[in-house]
N, C-alpha and C positions, 0 to 999 in steps of 0.2 A: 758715571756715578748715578745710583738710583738710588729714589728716596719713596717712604711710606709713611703715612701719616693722617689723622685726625684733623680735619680742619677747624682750626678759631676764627672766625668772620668779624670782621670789625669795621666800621662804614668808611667814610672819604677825612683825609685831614687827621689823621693820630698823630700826634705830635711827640717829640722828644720825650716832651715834660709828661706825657704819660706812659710812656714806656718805659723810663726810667726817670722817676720824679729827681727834681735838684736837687732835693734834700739829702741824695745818696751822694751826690756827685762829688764828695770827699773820698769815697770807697773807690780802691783800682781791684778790689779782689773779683774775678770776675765770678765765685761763686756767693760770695754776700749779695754782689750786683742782680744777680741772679733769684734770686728770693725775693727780689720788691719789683720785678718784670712787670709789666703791665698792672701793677696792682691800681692804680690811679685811674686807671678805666675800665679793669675790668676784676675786684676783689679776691674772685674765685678762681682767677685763671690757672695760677699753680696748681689749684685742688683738681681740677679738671684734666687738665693737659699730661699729655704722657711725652716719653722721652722721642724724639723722631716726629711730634707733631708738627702741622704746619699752618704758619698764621696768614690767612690772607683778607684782604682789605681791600676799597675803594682807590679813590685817587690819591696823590699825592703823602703817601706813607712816609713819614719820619722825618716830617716839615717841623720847623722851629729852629732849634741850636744845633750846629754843627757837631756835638759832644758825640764822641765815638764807644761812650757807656752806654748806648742805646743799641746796636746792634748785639756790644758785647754781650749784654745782659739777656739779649734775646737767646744767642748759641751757645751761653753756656747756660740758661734755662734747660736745654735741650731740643729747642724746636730747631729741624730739620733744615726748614728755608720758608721764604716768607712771598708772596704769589701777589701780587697789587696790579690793581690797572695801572697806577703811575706810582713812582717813587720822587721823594725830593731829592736831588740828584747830590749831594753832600752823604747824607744816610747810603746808598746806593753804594757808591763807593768806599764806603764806609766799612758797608759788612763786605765786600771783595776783599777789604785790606783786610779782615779780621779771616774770612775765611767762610760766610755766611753766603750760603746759596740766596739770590733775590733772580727774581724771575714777574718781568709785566707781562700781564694774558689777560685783556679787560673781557673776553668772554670767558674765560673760567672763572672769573668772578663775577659776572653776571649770572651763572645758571650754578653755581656752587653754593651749597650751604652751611653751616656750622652745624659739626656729624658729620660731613659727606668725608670718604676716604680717597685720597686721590695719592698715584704713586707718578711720582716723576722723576723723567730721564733728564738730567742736566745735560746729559754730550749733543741727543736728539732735540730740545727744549719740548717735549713732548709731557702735557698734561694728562691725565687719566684720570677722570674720576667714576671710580669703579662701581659706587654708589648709583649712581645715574647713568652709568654705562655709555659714557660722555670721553671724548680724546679732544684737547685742546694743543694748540702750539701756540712756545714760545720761541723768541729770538735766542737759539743757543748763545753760547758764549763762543766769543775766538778763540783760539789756544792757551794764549797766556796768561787770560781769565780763568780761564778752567783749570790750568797748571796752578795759579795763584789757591784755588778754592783748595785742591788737590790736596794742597801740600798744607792747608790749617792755614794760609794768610798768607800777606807780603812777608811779616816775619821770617815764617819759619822756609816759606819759597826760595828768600837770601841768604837763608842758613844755608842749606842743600847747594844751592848752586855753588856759594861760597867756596862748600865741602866738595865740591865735585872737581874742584880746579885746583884743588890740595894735591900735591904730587909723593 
């Protein structure tokens, strides 16, 4: 699976509560969810951002509440996948169950910048930013990670296999 995308730079420590404020956290639609994405930290983000962008960030991304409207509100904004030195490890798995590429590479976030365009192999975990003519790696995924991303989530991963054993 490859991806291309714009990058949105955002520092250490984003929390839930700004990537999807509480205030939503009545809404399961994840296209209303979708519309208030990062507004809490960063206004403009939807004005800016195009479909297949990709948000990356310092350490510990998606610390705070467990609440699983925070990935969602990310992939179905449209961003691609999201590239951090470190993730809170709740969020992390979070967008696997949903279906959200997340990829740590603290040197692609240390020499990347917001603008830079970088295209990524999820099979290879191989970073690119074409920009700066820069190739970083990540820890691919195992199989069943990547099976899981494949198929849009754990969801729809147990639909499929469900369906496959249907005679």
């Amino acid at each position: 699976m490859k991806l291309k995308g714009i990058v949105h730079k955002y520092g250490a420590d984003v929390n839930t509560d700004v990537i999807i404020p509480a205030r939503y956290l009545n809404v399961s639609d994840p296209d209303e969810l979708a519309g208030h994405c990062m507004e809490d930290i960063d206004a403009d983000f939807l004005k800016k951002m195009n479909k297949g962008d990709i948000i990356m960030a310092a350490t510990n991304f998606g610390c705070g509440s467990s609440r699983e409207h925070a990935p969602l509100a990310i992939k179905a904004a449209g961003i691609s996948c999201v590239i951090a030195a470190s993730f809170a490890r709740i969020f992390f798995r979070n967008a696997i169950n949903i279906g959200l590429p997340v990829l740590e590479c603290p040197a692609a976030v240390e020499k990347t910048e917001s603008g830079d365009i970088l295209e990524v192999d999820l099979e290879k975990g191989e970073i690119k930013n074409t920009t700066k003519d820069m190739v970083f790696s990540a820890e691919p995924y195992p199989q069943f990670m990547s099976d899981l991303i494949k198929a849009g989530g754990l969801i729809e991963y147990t639909k499929k296999r469900l369906a496959s054993r249907r005679i």
